[in-house]
Legacy VTK file of the C-alpha trace (Angstrom):
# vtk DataFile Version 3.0
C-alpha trace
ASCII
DATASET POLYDATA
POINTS 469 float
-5.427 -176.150 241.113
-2.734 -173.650 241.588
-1.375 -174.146 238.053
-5.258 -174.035 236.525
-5.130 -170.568 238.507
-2.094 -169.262 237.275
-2.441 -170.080 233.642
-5.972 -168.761 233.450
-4.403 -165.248 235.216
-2.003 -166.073 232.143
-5.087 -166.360 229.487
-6.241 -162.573 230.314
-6.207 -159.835 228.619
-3.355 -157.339 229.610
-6.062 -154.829 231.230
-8.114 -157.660 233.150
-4.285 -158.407 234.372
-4.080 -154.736 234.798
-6.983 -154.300 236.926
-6.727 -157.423 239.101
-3.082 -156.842 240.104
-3.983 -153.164 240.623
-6.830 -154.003 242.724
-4.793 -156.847 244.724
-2.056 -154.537 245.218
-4.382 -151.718 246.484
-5.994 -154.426 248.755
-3.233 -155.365 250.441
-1.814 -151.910 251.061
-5.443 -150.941 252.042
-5.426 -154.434 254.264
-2.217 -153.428 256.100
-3.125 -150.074 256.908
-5.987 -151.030 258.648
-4.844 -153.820 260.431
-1.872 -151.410 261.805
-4.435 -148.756 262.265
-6.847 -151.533 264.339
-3.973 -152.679 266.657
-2.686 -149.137 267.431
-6.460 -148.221 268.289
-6.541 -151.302 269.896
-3.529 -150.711 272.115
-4.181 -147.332 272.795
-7.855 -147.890 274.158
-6.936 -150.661 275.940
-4.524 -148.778 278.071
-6.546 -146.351 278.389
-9.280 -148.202 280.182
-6.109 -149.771 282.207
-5.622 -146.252 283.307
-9.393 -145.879 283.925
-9.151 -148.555 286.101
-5.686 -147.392 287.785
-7.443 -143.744 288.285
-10.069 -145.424 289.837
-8.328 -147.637 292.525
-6.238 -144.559 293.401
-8.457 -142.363 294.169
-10.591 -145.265 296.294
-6.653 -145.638 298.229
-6.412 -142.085 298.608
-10.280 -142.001 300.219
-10.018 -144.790 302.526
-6.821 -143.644 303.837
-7.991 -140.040 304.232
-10.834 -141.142 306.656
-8.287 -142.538 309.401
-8.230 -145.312 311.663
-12.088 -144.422 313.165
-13.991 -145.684 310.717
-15.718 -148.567 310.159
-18.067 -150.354 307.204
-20.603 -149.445 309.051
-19.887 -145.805 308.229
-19.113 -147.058 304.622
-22.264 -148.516 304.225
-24.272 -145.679 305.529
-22.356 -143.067 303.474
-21.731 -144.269 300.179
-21.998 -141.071 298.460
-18.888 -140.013 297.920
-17.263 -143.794 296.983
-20.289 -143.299 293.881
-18.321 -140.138 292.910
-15.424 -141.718 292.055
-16.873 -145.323 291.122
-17.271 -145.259 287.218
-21.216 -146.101 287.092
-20.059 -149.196 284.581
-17.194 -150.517 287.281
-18.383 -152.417 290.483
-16.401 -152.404 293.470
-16.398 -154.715 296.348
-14.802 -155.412 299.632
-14.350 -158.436 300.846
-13.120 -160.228 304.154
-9.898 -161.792 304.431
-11.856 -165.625 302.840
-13.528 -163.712 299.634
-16.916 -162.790 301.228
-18.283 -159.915 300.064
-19.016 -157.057 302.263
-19.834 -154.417 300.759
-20.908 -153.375 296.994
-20.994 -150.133 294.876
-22.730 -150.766 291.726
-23.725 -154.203 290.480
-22.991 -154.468 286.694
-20.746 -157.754 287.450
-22.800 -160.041 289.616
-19.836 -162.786 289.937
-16.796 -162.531 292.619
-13.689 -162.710 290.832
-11.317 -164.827 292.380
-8.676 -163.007 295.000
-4.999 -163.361 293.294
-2.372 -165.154 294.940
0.243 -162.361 294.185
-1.234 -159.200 295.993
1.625 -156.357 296.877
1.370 -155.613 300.655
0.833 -152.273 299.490
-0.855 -151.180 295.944
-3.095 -153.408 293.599
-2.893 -155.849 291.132
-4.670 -155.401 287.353
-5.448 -158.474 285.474
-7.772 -158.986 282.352
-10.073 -162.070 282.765
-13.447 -163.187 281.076
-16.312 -162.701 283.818
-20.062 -163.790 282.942
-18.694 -164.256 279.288
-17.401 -160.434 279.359
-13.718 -159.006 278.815
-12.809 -157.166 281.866
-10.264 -155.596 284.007
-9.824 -156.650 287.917
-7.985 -154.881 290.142
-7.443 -156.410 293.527
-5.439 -154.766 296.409
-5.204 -155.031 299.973
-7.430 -152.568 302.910
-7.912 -152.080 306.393
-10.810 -149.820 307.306
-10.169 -149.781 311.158
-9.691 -152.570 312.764
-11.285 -154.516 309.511
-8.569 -156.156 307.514
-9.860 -157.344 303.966
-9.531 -156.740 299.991
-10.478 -154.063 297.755
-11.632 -155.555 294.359
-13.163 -153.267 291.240
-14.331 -155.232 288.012
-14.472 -153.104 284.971
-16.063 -155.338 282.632
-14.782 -154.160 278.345
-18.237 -154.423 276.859
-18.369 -150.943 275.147
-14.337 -151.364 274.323
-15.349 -154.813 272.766
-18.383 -152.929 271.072
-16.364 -149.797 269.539
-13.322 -152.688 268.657
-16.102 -154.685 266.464
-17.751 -151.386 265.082
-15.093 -150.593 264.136
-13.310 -154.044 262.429
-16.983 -154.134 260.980
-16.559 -150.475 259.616
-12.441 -151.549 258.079
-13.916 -154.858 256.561
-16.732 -152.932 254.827
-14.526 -150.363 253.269
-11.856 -152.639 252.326
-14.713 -154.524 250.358
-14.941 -151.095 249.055
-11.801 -150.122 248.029
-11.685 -153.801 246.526
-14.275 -152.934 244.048
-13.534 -149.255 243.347
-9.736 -150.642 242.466
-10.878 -152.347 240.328
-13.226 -150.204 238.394
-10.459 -147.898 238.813
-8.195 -150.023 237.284
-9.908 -150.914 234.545
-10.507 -147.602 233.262
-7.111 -146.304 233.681
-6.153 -149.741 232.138
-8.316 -148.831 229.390
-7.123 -145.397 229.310
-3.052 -146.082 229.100
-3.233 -149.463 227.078
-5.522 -147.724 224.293
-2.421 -146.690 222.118
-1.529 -150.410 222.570
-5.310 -151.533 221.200
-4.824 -149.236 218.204
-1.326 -150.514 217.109
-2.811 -153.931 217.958
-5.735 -153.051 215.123
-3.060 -151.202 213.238
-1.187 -154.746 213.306
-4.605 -156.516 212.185
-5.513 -154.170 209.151
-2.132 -154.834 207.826
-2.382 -158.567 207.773
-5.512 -158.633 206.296
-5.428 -155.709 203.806
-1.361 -155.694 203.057
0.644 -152.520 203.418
-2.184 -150.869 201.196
-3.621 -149.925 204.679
-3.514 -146.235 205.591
-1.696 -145.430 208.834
-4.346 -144.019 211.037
-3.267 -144.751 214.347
-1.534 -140.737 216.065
0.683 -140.826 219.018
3.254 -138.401 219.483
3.928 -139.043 223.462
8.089 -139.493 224.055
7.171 -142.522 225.909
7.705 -146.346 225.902
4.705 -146.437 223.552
5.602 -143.782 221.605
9.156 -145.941 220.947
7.115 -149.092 220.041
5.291 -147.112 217.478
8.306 -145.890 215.864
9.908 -149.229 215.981
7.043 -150.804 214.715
6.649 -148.546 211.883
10.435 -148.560 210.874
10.244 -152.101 210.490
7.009 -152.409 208.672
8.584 -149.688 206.210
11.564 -151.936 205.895
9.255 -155.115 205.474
7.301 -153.148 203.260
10.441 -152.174 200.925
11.575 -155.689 201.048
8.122 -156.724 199.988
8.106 -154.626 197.253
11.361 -155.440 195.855
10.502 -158.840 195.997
7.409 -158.114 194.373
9.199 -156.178 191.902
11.991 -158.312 191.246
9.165 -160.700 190.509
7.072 -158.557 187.830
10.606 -157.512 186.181
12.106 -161.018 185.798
8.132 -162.536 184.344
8.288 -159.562 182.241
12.205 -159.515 180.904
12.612 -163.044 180.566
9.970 -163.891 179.078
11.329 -162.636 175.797
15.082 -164.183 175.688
13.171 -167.701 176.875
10.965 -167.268 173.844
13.843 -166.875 171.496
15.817 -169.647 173.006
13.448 -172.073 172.617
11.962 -171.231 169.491
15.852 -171.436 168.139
16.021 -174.628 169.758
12.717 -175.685 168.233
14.478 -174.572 164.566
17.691 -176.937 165.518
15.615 -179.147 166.408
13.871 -179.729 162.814
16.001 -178.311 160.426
20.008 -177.380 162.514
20.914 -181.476 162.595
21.007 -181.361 159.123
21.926 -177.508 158.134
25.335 -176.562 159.572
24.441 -172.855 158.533
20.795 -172.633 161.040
22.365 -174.626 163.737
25.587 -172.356 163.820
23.279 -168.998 163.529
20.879 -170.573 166.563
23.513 -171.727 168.737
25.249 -168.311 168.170
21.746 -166.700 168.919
20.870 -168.732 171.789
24.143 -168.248 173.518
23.462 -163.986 173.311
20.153 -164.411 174.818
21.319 -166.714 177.897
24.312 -164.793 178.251
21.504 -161.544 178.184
19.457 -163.277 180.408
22.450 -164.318 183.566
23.620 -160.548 183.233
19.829 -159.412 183.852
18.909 -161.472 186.448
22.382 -160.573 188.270
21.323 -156.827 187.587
17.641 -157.267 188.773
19.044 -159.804 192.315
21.138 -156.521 192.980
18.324 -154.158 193.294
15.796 -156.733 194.906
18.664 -157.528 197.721
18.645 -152.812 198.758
21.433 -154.038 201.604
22.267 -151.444 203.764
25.036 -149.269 203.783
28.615 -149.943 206.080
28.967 -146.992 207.985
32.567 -147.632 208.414
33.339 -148.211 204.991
35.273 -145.343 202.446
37.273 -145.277 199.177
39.469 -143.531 197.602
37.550 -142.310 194.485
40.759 -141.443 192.185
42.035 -144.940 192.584
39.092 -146.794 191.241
38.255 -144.417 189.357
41.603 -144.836 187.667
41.420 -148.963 187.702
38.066 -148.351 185.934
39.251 -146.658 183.139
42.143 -148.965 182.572
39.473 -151.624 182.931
37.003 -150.131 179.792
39.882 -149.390 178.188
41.230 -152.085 176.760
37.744 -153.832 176.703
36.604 -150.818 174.204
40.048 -149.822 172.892
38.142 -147.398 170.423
36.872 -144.931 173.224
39.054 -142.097 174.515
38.420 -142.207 178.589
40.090 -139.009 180.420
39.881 -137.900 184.095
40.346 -134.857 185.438
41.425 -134.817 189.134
42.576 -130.912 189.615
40.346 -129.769 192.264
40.255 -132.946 194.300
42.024 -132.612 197.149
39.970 -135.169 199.538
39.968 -138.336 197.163
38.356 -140.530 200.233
34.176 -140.457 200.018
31.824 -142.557 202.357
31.093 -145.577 200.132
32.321 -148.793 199.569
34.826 -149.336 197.118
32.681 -152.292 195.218
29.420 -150.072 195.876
31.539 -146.939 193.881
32.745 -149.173 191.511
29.507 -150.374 190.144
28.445 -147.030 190.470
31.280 -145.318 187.726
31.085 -148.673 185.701
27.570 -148.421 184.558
27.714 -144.870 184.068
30.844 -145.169 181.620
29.327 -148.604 180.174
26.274 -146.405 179.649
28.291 -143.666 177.714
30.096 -146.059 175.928
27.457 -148.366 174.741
25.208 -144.676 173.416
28.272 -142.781 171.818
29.377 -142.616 167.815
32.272 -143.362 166.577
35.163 -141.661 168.430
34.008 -141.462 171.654
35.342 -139.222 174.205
34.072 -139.294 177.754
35.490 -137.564 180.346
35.341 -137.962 184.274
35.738 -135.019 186.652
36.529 -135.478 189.643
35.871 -132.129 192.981
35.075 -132.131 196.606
34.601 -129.685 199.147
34.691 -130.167 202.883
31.501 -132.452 202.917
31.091 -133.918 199.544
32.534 -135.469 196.505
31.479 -134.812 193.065
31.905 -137.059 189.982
30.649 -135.961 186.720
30.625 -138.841 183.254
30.221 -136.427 180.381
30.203 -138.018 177.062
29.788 -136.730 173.221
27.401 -139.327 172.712
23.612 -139.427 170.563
21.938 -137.667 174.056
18.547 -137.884 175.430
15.254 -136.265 174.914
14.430 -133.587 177.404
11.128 -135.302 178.293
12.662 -138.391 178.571
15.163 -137.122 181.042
13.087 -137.706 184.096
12.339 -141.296 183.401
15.429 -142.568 182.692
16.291 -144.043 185.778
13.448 -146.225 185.947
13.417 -150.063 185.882
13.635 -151.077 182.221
12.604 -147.730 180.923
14.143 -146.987 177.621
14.265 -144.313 174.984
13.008 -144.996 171.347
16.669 -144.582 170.288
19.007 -144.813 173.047
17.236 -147.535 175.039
16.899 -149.845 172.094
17.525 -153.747 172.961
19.800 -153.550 170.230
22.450 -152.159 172.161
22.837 -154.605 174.048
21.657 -153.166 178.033
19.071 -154.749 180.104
17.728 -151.344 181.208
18.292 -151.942 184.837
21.971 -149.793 185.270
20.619 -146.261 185.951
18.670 -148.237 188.347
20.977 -149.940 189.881
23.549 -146.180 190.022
20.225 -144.769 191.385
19.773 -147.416 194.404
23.209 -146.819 195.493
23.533 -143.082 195.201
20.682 -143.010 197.827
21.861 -145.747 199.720
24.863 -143.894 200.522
23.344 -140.491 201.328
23.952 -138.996 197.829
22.542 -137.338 195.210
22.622 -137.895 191.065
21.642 -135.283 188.122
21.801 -135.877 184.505
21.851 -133.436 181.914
21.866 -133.874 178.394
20.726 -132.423 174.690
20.220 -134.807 171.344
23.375 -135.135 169.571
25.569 -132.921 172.101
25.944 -135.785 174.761
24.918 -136.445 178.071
26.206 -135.315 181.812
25.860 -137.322 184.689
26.692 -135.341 188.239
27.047 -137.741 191.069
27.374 -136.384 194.477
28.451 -138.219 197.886
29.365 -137.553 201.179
33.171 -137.059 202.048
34.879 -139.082 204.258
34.927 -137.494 207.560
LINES 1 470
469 0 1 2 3 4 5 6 7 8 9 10 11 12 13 14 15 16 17 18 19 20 21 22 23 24 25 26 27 28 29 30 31 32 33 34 35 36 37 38 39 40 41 42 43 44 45 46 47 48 49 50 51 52 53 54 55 56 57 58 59 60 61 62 63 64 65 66 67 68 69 70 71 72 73 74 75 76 77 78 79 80 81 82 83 84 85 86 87 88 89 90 91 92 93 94 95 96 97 98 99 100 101 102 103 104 105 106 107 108 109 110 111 112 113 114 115 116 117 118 119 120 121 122 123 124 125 126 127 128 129 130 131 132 133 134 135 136 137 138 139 140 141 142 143 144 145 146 147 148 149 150 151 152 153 154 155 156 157 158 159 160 161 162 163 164 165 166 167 168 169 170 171 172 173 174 175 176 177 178 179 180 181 182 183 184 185 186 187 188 189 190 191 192 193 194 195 196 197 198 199 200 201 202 203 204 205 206 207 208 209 210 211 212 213 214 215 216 217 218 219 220 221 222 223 224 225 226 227 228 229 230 231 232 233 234 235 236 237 238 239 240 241 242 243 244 245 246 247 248 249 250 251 252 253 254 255 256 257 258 259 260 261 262 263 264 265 266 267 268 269 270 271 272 273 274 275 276 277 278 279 280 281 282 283 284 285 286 287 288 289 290 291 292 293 294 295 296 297 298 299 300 301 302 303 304 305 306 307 308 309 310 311 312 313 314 315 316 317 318 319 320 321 322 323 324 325 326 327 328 329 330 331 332 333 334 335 336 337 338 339 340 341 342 343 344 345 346 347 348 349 350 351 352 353 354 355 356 357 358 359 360 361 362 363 364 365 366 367 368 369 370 371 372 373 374 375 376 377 378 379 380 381 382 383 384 385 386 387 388 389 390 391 392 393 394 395 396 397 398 399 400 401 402 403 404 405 406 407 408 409 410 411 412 413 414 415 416 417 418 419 420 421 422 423 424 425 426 427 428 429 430 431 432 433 434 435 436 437 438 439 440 441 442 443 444 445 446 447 448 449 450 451 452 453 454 455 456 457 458 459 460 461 462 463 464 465 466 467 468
């Protein structure tokens, strides 16, 4: 039963949970105070109708003894005037002889004789609480001698209105903690309502997402510094980065149906032609094979190209590189693959070679870009690299002599596949994916790219990163 409790406390909604601990822990508080609050009130009344009592049997001492040695019950009994005085009208007082008979009576709200105690000072009074005729009272019991009469001196003060203003007010506690039960709650439950909202709205947030895709406008606002406020901004930095990754994925997938679609044609068409004519023309099946080779080998360097923009990694912070190096192992690198292109660098102004990038991220970087001058320059080709800094940046500039680019071409040139009528053509060989590729890791690293360029001048690409601090 305790476990079926617990895991249906487990089942409900954060602001039921909210409301029902609140109001249990408001309960309890309340529950404590009172019962403090009851037992201090209870203490302190109580002694005070001790002292009622005490007051009383005093001032009865202090009477008796201030009528002297002459008088007798008799007297008592025929001037009872003054004992009524200082009798409370709800305490009876008796005196009895020395076996418990009653001799005298002021007031009658207790008809039953208490028994005499066993343990009466020869001088003073005794107080004891006892239940008489089903009512809490007081006794006190002491000795007297009125004369030549030797006896006891007994006042009952029976509790009743104590008991009465005790049960009012336990009566009046339980009724307001009932009280306090319910208005914690509803208290609870609103404020509940109140603070958790942001929660409900990310919660729907979450909900419009999954069922519509990232297509779903933000429309949840928050703006409080608080724990909430952090959950939101976690919550949206990683949908952005699911988001990206979802869209690289997605892209990855239109660009590889859409670019290999082509080469897979050719190959198999070229294997359809070996198939029924190459076996038996040395000429077809050399010019297919040949064919077929240049479209797979087309195909592995544009699905490596397109596997490197889908993956968008994220930068090492703690990575640099010295730019003049690589640059330099670059160049010695295109060199003698293109032996009939002229690469220069100019390092003058750099006096800070180190930028913040990683040396294979900054190599990929320079090697399209020259690969890209290369592949769209005439017959002796010139291309120079420039190397500059200042205190928070690096600056690398390609400039080539090449056939240039349209203005109105310029701002699309660094799209996925995008390629000029005459410098994009498949006939030079490029899968249209390396500007993209220089473009992902420029931003990647914090940096910035330009181009420039006019037909039949050449083209400029400026590259800028951060220094190494």
């Amino acid at each position: 039963m305790k476990k079926l409790n617990i895991s249906s406390f487990k089942n409900q909604s954060l602001k039921t949970k909210w409301a029902l601990t609140s109001s249990f822990v408001i309960f309890v508080s309340f529950a404590i105070i009172c019962s403090v609050s009851y037992w201090s009130i209870y203490t302190w009344l109580l002694s005070d109708q001790q002292q009622s009592v005490n007051r009383t049997m005093d001032d009865l001492t202090v009477f008796f003894e201030g009528q002297g040695s002459g008088i007798t019950i008799d007297d008592i009994r025929s001037n009872k005037g003054l004992m009524n005085s200082i009798v409370d009208k709800d305490q009876t007082v008796r005196i009895l002889n020395k076996d418990g008979i009653e001799i005298l009576r002021i007031n009658d709200t207790v008809s039953k004789i208490p028994d005499v105690p066993a343990n009466i000072p020869p001088e003073g009074y005794v107080v004891h609480k006892e239940k008489i005729e089903g009512m809490d009272s007081f006794v006190a019991t002491g000795k007297i001698q009125i004369g030549l009469f030797r006896g006891y001196i007994q006042l009952a003060h029976p509790l009743t209105a104590f008991d009465s203003m005790m049960n009012y007010l336990l009566m009046a506690m339980f009724i307001l903690g009932i009280g306090a039960l319910v208005l914690s709650a509803y208290i609870g439950y609103a404020l509940a309502n109140t603070l958790l909202k942001p929660l409900h709205d990310l919660r729907m947030e979450m909900t419009s997402v999954a069922e519509k895709g990232f297509e779903a406008p933000i429309q949840m606002e928050y703006d409080q510094d608080d724990e909430i406020g952090d959950l939101l901004r976690v919550y949206r930095k990683m949908m952005g980065e699911l988001e990206q990754s979802f869209l690289l994925q997605q892209q990855f997938i239109s660009d590889a149906s859409h670019e290999l679609r082509t080469p897979v044609q050719v190959v198999e068409g070229h294997l359809s032609l070996i198939q029924r004519w190459g076996k038996d023309d040395p000429e077809i099946l050399s010019e297919s094979l040949e064919t077929s080779l240049a479209e797979i080998k087309r195909m592995k360097t544009l699905i490596e190209e397109m596997l490197e923009l889908a993956r968008g990694q994220a930068k090492d912070k703690e990575e640099k590189c010295d730019i003049k190096s690589i640059t330099n192992e670059i160049i010695q690198e295109q060199t003698v693959l293109h032996p009939d292109v002229t690469v220069k660098m100019n390092d003058q102004n750099l006096t800070i070679p180190y930028a913040a990038i990683s040396p294979n991220a900054y190599g990929q970087i320079l090697r399209n870009l020259l690969q890209n001058a290369i592949r769209y320059s005439d017959e002796n080709a010139l291309i120079q690299i420039y190397l500059t800094n200042d205190l928070k940046h690096c600056k690398i500039e390609v400039e080539d002599n090449g056939i240039g680019i349209a203005e109105n071409d310029l701002s699309h040139i660094f799209e996925r596949f995008y390629r000029v009528d005459k410098a994009r053509s498949r006939d030079e060989g490029g899968t249209g994916l390396g500007l993209s590729i220089v473009k992902m890791l420029v931003n990647k690293y914090g940096g910035n790219i330009t181009v420039s360029s006019k037909l039949g001048t050449g083209t400029t690409f400026k590259v800028i990163l951060p220094s190494e601090k």
